[in-house]
C-alpha positions in Angstrom: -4.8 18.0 9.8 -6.7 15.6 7.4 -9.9 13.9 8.8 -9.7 10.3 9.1 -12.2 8.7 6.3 -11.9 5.0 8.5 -12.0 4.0 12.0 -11.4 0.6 12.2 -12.0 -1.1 15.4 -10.7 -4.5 16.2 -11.9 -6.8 19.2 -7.8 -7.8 21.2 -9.7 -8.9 24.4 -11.0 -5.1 24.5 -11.7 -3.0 21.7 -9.1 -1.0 20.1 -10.2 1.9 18.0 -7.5 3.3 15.4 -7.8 6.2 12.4 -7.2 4.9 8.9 -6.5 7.9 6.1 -6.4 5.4 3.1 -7.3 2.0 1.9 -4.0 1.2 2.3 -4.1 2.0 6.4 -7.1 -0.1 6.4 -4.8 -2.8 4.9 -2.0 -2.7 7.5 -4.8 -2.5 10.4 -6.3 -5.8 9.7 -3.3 -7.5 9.0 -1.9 -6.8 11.7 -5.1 -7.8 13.5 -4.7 -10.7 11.5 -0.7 -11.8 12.6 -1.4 -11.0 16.0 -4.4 -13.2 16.6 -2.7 -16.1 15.1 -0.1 -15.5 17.2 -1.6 -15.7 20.0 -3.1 -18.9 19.3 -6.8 -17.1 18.5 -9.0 -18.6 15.5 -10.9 -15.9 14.4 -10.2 -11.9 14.4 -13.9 -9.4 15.0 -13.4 -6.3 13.4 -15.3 -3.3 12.5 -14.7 -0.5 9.8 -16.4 2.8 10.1 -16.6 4.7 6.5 -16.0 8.4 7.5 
């Protein structure tokens, strides 16, 4: 199995840790991040991004 060259980890109240294989995952991660915060009302999203 590839190894994951991100982690990104993104603050939802607790700290959620997911594997990112390309740019593109790192994309989708924080975007999500993104649309769920303002979702939920939230005005700012703390993230982190781990380079493998």
């Amino acid at each position: 199995m590839e190894k994951a060259k991100y982690v990104v980890t993104v603050d939802k109240g607790y700290w959620s840790q997911t594997d990112a294989y390309t740019m593109k995952d790192v994309h989708a991660i924080v975007a999500g991040a993104i649309r769920d915060a303002k979702e939920m009302g939230r005005s700012s999203v703390k993230f982190t991004i781990e380079i493998k």
